[in-house]
PAZAVO-693232 format. One record per residue: z, y, x of N, C-alpha, C in turn. Coordinates in nm, 3 decimals. Atoms other than C-alpha are relative to their C-alpha. Example, Ala and Ser with C-alpha at 12.3 -4.5 7.8 and 13.67 -1.06 7.14 Angstrom:
BEGIN
+---------+---------+---------+---------+---------+---------+---------+---------+---------+
|     npz |     npy |     npx |    capz |    capy |    capx |     cpz |     cpy |     cpx |
+---------+---------+---------+---------+---------+---------+---------+---------+---------+
|   0.000 |  -0.119 |   0.089 |   0.780 |  -0.450 |   1.230 |   0.000 |   0.120 |   0.090 |
|  -0.006 |  -0.119 |  -0.082 |   0.714 |  -0.106 |   1.367 |   0.073 |   0.109 |  -0.077 |
+---------+---------+---------+---------+---------+---------+---------+---------+---------+
//
This chain:
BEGIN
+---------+---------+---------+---------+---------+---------+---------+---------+---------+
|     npz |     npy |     npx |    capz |    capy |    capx |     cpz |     cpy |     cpx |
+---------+---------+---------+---------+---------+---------+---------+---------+---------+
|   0.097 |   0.086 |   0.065 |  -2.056 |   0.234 |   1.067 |   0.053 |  -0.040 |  -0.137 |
|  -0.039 |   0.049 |   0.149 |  -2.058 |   0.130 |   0.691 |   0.031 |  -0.082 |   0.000 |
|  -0.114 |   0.186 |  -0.030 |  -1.838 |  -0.176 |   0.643 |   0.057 |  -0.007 |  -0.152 |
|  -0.074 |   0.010 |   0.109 |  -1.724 |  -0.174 |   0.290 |   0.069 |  -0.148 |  -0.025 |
|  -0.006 |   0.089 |   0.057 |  -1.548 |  -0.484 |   0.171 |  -0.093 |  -0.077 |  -0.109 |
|   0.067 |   0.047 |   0.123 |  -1.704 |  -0.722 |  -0.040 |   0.102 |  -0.103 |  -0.120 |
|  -0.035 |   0.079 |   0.090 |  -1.629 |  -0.952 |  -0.340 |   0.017 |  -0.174 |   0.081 |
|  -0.026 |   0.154 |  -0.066 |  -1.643 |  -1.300 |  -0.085 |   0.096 |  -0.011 |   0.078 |
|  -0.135 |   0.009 |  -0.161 |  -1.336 |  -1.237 |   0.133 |   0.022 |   0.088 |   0.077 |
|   0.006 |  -0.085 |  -0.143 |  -1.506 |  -0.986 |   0.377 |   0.093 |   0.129 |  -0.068 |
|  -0.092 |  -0.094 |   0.044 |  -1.242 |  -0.726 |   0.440 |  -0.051 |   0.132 |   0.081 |
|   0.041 |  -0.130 |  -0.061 |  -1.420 |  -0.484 |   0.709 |  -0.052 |  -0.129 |   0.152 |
|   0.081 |   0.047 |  -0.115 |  -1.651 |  -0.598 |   1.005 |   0.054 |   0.025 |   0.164 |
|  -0.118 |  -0.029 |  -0.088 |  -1.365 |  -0.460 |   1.246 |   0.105 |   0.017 |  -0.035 |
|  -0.079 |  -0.038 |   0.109 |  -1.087 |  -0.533 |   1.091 |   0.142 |   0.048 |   0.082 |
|  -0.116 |  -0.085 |  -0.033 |  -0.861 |  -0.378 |   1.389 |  -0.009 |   0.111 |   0.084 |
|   0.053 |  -0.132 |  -0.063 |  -1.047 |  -0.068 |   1.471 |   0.057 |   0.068 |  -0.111 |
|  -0.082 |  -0.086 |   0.070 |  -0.790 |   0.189 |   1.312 |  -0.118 |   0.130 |  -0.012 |
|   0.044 |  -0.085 |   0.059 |  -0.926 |   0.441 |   1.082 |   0.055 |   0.109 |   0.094 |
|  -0.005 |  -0.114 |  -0.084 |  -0.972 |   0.789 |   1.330 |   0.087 |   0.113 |  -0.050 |
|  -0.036 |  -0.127 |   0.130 |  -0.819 |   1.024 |   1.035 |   0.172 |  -0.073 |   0.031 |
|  -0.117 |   0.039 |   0.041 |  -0.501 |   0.792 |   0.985 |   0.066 |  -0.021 |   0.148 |
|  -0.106 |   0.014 |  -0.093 |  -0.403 |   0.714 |   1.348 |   0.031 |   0.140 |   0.066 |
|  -0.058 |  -0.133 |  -0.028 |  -0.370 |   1.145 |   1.401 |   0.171 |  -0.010 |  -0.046 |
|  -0.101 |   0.018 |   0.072 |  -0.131 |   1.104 |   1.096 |   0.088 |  -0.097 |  -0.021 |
|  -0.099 |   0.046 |   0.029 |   0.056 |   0.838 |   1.046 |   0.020 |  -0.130 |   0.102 |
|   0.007 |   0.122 |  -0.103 |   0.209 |   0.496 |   1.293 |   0.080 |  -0.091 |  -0.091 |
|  -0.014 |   0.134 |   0.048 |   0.299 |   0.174 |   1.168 |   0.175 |  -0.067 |   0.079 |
|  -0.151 |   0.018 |  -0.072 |   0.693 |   0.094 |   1.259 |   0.078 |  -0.049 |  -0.069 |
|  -0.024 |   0.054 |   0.104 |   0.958 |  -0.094 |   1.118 |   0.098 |   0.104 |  -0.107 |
|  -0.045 |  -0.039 |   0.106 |   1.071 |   0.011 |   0.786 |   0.191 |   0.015 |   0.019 |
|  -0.139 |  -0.027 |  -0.018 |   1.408 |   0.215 |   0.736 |   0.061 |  -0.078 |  -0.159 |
|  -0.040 |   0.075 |   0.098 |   1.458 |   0.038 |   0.421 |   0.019 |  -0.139 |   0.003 |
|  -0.063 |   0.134 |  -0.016 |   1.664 |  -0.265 |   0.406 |  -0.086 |  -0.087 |  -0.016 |
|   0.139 |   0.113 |   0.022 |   1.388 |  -0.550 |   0.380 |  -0.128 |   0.078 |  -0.025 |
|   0.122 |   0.019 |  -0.029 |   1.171 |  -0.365 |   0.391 |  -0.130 |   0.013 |   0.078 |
|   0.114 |   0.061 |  -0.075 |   0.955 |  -0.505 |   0.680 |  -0.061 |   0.127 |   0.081 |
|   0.028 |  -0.103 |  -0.065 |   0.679 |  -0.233 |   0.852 |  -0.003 |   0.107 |  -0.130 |
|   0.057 |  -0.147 |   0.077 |   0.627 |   0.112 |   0.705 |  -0.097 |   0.126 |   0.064 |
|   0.108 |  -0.061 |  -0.088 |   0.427 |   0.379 |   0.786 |   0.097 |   0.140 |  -0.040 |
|  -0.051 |  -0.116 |  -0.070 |   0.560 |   0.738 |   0.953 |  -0.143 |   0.114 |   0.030 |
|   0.063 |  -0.115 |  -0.036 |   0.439 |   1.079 |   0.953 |   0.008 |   0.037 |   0.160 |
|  -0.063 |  -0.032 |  -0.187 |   0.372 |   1.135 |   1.367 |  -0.058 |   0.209 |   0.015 |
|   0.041 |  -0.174 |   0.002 |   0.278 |   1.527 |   1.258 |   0.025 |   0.077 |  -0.123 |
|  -0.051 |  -0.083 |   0.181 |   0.398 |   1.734 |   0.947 |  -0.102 |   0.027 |  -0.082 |
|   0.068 |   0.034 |   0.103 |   0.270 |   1.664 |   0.648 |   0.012 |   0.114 |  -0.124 |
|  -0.050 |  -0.022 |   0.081 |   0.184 |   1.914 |   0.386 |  -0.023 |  -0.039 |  -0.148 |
|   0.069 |   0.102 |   0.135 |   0.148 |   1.824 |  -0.027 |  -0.101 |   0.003 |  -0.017 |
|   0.125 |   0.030 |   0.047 |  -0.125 |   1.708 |  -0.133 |  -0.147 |  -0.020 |   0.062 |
|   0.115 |   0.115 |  -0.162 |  -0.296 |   1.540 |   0.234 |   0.042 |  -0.108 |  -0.040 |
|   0.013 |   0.117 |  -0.028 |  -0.424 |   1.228 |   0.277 |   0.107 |  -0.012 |   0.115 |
|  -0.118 |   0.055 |  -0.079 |  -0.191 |   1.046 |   0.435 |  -0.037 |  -0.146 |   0.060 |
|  -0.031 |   0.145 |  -0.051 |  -0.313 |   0.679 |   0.441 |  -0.134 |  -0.059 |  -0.067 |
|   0.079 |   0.072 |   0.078 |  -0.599 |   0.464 |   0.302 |   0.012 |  -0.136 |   0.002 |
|  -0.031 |   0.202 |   0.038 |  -0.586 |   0.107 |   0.161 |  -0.152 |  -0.051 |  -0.068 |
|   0.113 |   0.115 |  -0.013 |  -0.884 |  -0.117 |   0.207 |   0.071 |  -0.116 |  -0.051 |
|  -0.041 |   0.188 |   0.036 |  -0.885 |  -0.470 |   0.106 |  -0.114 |  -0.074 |  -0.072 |
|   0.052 |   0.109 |   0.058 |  -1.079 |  -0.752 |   0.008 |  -0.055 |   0.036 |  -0.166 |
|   0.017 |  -0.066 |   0.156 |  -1.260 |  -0.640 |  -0.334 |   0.010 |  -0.134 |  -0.111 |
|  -0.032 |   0.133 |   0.080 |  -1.192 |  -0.895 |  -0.649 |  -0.009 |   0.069 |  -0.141 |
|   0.050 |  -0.001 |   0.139 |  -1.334 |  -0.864 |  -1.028 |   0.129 |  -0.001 |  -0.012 |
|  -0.112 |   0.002 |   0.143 |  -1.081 |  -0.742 |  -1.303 |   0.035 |  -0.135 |   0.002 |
|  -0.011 |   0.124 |   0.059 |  -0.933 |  -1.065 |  -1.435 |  -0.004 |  -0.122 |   0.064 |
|  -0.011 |   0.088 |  -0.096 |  -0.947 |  -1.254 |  -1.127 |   0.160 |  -0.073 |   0.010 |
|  -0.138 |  -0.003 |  -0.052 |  -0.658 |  -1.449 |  -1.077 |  -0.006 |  -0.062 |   0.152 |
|  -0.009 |   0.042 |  -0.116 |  -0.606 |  -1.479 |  -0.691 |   0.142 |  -0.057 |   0.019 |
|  -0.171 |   0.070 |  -0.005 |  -0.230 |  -1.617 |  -0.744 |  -0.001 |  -0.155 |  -0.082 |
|  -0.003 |   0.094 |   0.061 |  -0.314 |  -1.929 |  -0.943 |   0.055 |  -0.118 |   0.084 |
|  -0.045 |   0.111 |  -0.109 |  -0.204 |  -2.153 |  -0.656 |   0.132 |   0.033 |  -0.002 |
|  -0.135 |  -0.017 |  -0.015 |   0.143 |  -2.016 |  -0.682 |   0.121 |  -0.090 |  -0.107 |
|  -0.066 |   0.046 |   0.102 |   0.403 |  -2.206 |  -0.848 |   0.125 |   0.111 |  -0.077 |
|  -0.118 |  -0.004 |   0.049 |   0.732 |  -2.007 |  -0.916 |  -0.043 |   0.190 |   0.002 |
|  -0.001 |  -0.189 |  -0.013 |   0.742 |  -1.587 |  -1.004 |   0.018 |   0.095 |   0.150 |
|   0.027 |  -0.045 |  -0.221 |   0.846 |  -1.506 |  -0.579 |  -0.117 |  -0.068 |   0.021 |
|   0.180 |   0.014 |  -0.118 |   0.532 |  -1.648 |  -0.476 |  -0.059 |   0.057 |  -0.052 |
|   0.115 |  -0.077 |   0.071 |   0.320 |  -1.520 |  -0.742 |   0.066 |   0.173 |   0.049 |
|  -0.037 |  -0.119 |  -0.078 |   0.478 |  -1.168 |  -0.648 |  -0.034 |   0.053 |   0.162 |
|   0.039 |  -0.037 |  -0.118 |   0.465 |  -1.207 |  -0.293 |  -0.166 |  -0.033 |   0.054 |
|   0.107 |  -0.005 |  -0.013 |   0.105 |  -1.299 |  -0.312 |  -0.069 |   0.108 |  -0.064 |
|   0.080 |  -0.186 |   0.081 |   0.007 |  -0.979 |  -0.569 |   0.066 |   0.108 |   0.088 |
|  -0.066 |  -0.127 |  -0.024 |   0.216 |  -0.787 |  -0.322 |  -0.042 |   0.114 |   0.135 |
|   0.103 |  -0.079 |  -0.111 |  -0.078 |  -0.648 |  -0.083 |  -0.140 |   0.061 |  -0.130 |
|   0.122 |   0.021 |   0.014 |  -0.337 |  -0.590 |  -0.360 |   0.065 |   0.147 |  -0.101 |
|   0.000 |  -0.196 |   0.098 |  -0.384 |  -0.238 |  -0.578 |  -0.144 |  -0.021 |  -0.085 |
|   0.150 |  -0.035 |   0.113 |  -0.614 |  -0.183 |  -0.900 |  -0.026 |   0.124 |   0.045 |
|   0.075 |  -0.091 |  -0.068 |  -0.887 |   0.084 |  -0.841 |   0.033 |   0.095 |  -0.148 |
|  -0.039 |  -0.032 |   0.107 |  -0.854 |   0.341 |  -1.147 |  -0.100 |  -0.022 |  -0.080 |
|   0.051 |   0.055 |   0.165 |  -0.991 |   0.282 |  -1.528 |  -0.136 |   0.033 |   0.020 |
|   0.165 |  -0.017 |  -0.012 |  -1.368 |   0.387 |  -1.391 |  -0.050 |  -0.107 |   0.072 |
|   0.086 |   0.058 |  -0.126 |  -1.402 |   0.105 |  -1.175 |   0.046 |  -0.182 |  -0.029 |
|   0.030 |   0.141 |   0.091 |  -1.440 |  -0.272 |  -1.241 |   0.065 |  -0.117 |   0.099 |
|  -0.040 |   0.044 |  -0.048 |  -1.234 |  -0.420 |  -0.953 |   0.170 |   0.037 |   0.050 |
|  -0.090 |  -0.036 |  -0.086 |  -0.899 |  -0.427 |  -0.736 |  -0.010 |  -0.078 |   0.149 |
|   0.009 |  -0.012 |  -0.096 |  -0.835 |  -0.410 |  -0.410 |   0.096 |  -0.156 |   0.092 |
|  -0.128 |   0.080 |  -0.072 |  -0.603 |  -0.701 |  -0.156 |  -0.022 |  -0.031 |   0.127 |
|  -0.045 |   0.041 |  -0.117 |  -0.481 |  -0.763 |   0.130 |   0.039 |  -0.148 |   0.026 |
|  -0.042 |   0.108 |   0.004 |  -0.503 |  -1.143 |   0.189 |   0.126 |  -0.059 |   0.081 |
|  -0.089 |   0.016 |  -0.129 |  -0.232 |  -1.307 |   0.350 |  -0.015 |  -0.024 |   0.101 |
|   0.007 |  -0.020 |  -0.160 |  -0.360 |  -1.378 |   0.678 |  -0.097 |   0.124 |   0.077 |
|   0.019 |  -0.113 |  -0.106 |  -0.468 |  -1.054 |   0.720 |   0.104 |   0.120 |  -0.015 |
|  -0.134 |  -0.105 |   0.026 |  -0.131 |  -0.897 |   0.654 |   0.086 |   0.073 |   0.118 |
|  -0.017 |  -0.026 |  -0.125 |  -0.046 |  -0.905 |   0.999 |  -0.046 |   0.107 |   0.071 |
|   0.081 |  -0.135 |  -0.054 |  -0.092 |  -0.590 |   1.184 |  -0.142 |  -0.061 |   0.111 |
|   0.064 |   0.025 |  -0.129 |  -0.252 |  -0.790 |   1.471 |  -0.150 |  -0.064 |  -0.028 |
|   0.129 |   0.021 |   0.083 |  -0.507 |  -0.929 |   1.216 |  -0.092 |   0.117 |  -0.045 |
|   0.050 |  -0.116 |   0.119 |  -0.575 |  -0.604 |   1.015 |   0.079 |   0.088 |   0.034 |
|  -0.038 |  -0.155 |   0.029 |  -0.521 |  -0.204 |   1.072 |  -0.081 |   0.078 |   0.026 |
|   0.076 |  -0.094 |  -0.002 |  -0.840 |  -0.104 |   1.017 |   0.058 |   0.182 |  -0.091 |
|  -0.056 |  -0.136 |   0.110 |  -0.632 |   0.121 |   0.707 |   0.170 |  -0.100 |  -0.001 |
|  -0.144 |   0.043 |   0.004 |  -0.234 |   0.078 |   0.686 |   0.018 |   0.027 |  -0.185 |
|  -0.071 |  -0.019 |   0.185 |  -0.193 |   0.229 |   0.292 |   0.064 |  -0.125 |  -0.055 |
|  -0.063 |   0.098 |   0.053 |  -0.113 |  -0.111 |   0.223 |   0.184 |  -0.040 |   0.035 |
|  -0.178 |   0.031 |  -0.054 |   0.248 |  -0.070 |   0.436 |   0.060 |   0.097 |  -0.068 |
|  -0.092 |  -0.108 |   0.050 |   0.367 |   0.223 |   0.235 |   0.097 |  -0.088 |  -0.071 |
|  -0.134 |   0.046 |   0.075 |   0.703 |   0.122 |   0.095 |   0.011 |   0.079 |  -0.119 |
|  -0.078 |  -0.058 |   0.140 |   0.886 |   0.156 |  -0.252 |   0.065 |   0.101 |  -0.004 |
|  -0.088 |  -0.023 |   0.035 |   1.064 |   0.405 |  -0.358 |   0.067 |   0.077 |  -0.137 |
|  -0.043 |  -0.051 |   0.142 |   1.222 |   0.543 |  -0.685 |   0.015 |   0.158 |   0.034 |
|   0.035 |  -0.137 |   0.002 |   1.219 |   0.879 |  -0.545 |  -0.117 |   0.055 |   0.144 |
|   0.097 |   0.029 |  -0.088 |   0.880 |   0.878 |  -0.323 |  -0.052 |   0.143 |   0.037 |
|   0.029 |  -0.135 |  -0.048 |   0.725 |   1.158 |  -0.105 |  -0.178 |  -0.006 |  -0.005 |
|   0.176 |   0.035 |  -0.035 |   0.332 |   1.004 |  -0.171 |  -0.008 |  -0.036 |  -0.120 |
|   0.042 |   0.068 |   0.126 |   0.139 |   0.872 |  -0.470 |  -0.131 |  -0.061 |   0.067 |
|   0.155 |   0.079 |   0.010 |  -0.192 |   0.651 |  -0.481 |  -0.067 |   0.110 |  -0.054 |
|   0.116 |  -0.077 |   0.062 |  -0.501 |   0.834 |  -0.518 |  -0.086 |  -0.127 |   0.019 |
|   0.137 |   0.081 |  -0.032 |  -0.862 |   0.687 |  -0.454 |  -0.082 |   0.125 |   0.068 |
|   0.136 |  -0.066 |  -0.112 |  -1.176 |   0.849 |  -0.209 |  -0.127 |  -0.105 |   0.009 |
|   0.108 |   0.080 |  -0.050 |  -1.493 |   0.767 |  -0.112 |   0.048 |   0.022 |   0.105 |
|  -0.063 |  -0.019 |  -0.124 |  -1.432 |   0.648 |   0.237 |  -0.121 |  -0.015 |   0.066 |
|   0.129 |   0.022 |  -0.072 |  -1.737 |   0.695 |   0.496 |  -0.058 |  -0.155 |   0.050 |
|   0.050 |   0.097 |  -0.076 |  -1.709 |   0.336 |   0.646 |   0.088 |  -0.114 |  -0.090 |
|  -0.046 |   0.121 |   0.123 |  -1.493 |   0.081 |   0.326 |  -0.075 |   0.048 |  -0.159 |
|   0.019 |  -0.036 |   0.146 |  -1.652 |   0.308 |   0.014 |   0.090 |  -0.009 |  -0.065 |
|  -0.086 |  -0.085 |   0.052 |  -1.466 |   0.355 |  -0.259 |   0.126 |  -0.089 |  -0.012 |
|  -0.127 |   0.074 |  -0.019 |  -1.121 |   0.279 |  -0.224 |   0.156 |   0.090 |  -0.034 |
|  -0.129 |  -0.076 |   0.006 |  -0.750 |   0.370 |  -0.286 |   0.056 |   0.092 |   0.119 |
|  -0.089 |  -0.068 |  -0.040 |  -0.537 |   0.622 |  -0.090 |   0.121 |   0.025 |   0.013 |
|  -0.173 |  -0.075 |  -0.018 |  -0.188 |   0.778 |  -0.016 |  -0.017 |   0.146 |  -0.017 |
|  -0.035 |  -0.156 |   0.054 |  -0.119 |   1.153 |  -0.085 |   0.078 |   0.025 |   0.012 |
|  -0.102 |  -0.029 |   0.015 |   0.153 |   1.341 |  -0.010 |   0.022 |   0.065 |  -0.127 |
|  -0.027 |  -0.089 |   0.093 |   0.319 |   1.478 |  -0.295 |   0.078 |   0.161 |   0.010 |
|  -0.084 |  -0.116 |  -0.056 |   0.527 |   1.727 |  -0.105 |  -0.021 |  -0.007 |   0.189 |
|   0.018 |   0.008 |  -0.175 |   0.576 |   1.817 |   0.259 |   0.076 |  -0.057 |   0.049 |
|  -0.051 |   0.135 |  -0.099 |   0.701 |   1.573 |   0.494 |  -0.012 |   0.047 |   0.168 |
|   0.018 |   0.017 |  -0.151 |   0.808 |   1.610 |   0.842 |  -0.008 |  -0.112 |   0.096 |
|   0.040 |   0.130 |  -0.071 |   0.692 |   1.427 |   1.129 |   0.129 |  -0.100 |   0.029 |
|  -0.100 |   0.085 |   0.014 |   0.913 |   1.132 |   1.173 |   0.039 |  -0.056 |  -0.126 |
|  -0.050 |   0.028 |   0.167 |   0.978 |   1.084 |   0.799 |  -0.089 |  -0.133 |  -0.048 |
|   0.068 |   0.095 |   0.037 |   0.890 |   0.747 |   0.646 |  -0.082 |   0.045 |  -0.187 |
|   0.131 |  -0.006 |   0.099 |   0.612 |   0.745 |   0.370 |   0.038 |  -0.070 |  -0.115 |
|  -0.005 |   0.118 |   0.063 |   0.713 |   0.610 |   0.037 |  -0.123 |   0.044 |  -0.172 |
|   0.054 |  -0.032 |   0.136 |   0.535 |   0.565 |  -0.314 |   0.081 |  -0.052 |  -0.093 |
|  -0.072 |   0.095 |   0.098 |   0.672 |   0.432 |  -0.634 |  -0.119 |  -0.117 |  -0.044 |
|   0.088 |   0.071 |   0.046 |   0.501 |   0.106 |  -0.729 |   0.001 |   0.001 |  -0.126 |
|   0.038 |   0.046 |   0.139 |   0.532 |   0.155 |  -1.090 |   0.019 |  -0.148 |  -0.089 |
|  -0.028 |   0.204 |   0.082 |   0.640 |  -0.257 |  -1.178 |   0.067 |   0.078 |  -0.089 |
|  -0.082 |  -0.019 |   0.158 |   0.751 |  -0.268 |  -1.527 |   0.159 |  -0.081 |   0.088 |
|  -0.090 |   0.079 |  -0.040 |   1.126 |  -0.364 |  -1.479 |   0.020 |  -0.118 |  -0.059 |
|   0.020 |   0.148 |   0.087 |   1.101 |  -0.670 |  -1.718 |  -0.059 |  -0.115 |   0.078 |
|   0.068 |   0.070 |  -0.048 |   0.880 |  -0.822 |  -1.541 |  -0.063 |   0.077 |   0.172 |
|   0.031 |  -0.006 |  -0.146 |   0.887 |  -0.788 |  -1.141 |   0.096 |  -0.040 |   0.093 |
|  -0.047 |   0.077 |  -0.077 |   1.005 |  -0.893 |  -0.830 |   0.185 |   0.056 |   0.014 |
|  -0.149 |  -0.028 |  -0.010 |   1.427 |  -0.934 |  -0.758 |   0.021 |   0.143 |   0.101 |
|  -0.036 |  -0.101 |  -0.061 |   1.415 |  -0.668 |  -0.506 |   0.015 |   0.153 |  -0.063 |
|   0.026 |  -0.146 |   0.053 |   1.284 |  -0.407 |  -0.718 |   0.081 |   0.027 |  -0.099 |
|  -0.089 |   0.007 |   0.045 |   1.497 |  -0.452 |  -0.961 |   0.151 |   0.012 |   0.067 |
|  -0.179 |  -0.033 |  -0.081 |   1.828 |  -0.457 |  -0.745 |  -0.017 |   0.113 |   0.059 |
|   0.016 |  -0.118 |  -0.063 |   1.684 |  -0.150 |  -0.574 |   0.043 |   0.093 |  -0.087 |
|  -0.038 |  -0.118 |   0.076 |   1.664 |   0.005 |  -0.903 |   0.143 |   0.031 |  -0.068 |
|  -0.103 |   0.014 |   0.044 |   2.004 |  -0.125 |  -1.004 |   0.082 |   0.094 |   0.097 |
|  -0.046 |  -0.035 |  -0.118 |   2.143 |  -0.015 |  -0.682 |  -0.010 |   0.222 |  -0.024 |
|   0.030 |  -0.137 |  -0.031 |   1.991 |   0.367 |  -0.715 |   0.036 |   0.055 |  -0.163 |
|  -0.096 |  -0.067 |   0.195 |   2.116 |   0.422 |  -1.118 |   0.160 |   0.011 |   0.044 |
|  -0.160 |  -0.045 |  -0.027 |   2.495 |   0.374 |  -0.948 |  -0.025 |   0.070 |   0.048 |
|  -0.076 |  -0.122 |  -0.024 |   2.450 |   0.606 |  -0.733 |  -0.037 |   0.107 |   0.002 |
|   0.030 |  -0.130 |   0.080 |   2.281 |   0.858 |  -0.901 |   0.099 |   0.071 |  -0.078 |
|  -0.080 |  -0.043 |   0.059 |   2.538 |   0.813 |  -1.189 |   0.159 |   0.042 |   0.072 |
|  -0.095 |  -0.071 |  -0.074 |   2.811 |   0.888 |  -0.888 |   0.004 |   0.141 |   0.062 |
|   0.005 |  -0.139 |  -0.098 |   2.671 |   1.191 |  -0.777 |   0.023 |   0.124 |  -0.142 |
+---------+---------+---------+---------+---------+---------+---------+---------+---------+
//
């Protein structure tokens, strides 16, 4: 059934009836990366350039600020840190509010658990989706075997983003320049 998100909150009219496409491919488990939390796993071999994942969420006008309640740069971060812009044709972005971050709240679509990484096996796309409309994606970029965790790069400017990502990236320049 059609369920798209809207602009008032609504995030999907079942919001823990798992997308039929994504629970073949991928399960929801915790993340092999040090903090970071769940991730999502290939449970069948993946080759480049499959869907892998879709990310629904709560739709919200350009220029919205949904973080204005935050006081200090970690909150404002960890509140922008479920939500994805749609690309330069389209007049909104996407989020994951916080109380539906919870799997037990929300997995109609997981894309929102893909993890960081500076050398990632997925990218963001976008689709029309039969039952959220148009919305972001996952993609493999290469092939992936089953068991393998799912990552993307988020792209944060390093100037300006959260301490983790930054120490991650600090962390992965040593030991690049060791190898």
């Amino acid at each position: 059934e059609h369920s798209p998100s809207t602009y008032n909150g609504f995030i999907t009219d079942q919001p823990i009836l798992r997308d039929p496409y994504e629970r073949t491919v991928i399960e929801l488990r915790d993340s092999g990366m040090s903090g970071g939390g769940e991730g999502i796993f290939a449970t069948q071999d993946i080759h480049a350039g499959q869907l892998v994942a879709i990310f629904n969420g709560v739709r919200h006008p350009l220029g919205q600020n949904i973080a204005k309640d935050c006081d200090t740069d970690e909150e404002i971060y960890e509140r922008l840190s479920y939500n994805i812009h749609m690309p330069e044709d389209e007049d909104y972005f996407l989020d994951i509010p916080p109380h539906f971050r919870d799997r037990r709240k929300y997995c109609a679509t997981l894309g929102h658990k893909v993890n960081h990484s500076f050398q990632p096996n997925c990218d963001f796309a976008s689709i029309y989706h039969p039952r959220f409309g148009r919305v972001r994606s996952v993609v493999s970029i290469r092939d992936i075997k089953k068991g393998e965790e799912l990552f993307v790069d988020y792209g944060y400017d390093l100037i300006r983003c959260p301490d983790w990502y930054r120490d991650l990236h600090r962390r992965q320049m040593e030991t690049t320049r060791k190898v």
